[in-house]
N, C-alpha and C positions, 0 to 999 in steps of 0.2 A: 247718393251715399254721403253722410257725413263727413264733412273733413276733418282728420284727424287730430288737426291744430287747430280747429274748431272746441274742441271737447277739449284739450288744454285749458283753451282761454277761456270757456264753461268753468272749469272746476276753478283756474285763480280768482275768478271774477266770486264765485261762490265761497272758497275760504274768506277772500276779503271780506264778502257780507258778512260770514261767520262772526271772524274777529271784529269788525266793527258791531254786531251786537253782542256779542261776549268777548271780550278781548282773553279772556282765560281758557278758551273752550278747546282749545288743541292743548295746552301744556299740561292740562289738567287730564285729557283723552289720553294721552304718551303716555302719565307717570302710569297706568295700570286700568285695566279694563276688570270691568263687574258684573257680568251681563248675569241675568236673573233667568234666562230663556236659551233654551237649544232649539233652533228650526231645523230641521231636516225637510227640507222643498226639493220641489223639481226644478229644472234646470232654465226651464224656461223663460225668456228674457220679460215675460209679460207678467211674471208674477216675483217683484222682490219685495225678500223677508220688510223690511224697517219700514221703505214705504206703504206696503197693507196694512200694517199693523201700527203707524204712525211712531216709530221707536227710533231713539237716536242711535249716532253711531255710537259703539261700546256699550247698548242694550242690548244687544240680541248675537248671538254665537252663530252662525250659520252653516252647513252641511247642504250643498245642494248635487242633487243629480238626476238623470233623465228617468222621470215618475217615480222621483221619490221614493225609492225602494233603499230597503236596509237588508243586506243580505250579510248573512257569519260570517262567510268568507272575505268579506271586504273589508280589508286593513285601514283603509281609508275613511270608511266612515265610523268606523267602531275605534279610532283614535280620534274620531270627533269627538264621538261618545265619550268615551273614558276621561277626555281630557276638559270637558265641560264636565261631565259629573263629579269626577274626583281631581281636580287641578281648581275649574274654576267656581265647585261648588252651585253650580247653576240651582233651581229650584224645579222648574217644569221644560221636559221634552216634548215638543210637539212637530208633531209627524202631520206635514199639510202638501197636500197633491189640489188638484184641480179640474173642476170640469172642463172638457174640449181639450184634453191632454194627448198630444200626438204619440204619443209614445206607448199609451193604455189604447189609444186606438187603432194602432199596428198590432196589437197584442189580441185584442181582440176580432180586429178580421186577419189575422195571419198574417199581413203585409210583410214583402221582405226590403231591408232595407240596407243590408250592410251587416260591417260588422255588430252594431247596436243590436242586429238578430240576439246576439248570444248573452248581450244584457234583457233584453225584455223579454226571455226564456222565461226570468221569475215573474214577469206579470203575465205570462201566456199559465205560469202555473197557478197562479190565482184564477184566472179565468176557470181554468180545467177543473178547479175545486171543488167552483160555486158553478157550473153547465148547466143542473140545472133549474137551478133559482135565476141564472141569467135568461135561459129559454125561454122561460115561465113571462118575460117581461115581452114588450114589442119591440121589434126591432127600431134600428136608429139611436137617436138621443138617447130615449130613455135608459137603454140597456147599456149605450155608451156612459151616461151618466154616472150608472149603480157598478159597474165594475172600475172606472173610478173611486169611488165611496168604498170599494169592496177592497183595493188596492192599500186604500190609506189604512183600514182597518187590520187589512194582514201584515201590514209595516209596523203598525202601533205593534200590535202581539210578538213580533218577531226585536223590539225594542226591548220589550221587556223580560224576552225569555235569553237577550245577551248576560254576560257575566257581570259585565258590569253592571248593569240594574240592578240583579240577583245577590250580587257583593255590596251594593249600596241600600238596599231593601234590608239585608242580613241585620248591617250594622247600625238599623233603624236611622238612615239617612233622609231626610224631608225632598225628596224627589217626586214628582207625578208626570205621568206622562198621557201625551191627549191626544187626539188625531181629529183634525180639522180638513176642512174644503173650500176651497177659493172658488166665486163664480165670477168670469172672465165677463157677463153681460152685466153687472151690479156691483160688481167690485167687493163682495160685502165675502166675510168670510161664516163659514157654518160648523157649529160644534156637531160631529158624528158621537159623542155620548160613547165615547169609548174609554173616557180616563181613569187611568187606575196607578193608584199607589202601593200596590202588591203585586205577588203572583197569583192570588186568590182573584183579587178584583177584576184582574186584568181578564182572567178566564170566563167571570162571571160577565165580562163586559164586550169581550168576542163573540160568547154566547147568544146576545140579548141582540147587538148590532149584524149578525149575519144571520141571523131569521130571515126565511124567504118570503117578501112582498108579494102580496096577492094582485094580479093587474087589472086596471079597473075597466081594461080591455073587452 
């Protein structure tokens, strides 16, 4: 295990670099952050927001929690929301989960695991949605994969049908919202072709992306 005065002297050694190539770059990060992007990710330590996406610090707003899910009732992530959309003016929300996601993979074989049970209820009710377009696939990866995919796509829709989109949409606010997938063997991230700047779009865009795959089984 790392020593934890290890990672201290990780991070001073890493500010000094900072400041030795910008000597401005923290004073100027204080006076007021600008980030252009809301991520909503999972929690997972293998996938963070700035380094996938190559963005500094005070580009990117973060929201993370176990698979990515955005549920009404959660005060927590819908004051992420709100407060990126109408505080920091953000431009685009994207909503990015992952293949090999432990959390979509208890959801899917039923695993019980704790209290988390009663978090990953909402991605066992994705599963139950799509039974069966997931059936229809072969078991293993593949179907682990696509309820994955199938997860980010019900979080994108459930983004946008909060009040807050819906109140920023209204008042013809330049906001889009996307839903992406990280692959943990390539590092590379995947647009799922879900982004919508409406509630039209968004509909037309759930629509299109949960069409059930034919298996080439």
């Amino acid at each position: 295990m790392t020593d934890l005065r290890e990672i201290l002297e990780n991070n001073r050694r890493w500010a000094e670099r900072v400041r030795a190539q910008e000597p401005s770059f923290f004073s100027d990060l204080s006076a007021i952050q600008r980030p252009h992007i809301l991520w909503i990710g999972c929690s997972d330590s293998r996938v963070p927001a700035n380094q996938i996406t190559g963005q500094l610090p005070g580009e990117v707003f973060v929201h993370r929690n176990v698979a990515n899910v955005v549920v009404h009732t959660d005060l927590n992530c819908l004051s992420a929301v709100q407060y990126a959309v109408d505080v920091l003016g953000i431009r685009h929300v994207i909503v990015c989960g992952h293949y090999g996601c432990g959390g979509v993979k208890a959801a899917l074989d039923g695993l019980r695991l704790g209290l988390v049970d009663n978090w990953l209820r909402h991605v066992e009710d994705v599963r139950d949605a799509h039974a069966e377009a997931l059936a229809a696939l072969p078991e293993g990866e593949t179907r682990w994969d696509r309820l994955c995919e199938l997860n980010v796509i019900e979080q994108v829709l459930h983004v946008t049908q909060t009040t807050v989109m819906r109140d920023a949409w209204a008042r013809s606010q330049e906001v889009n919202v996307h839903g992406w997938i990280y692959s943990l063997k390539d590092g590379r991230l995947r647009d799922l072709k879900v982004s919508a700047a409406s509630p039209a779009e968004a509909a037309r865009a759930y629509a299109d992306a949960v069409r059930p795959r034919v298996s080439k089984t």
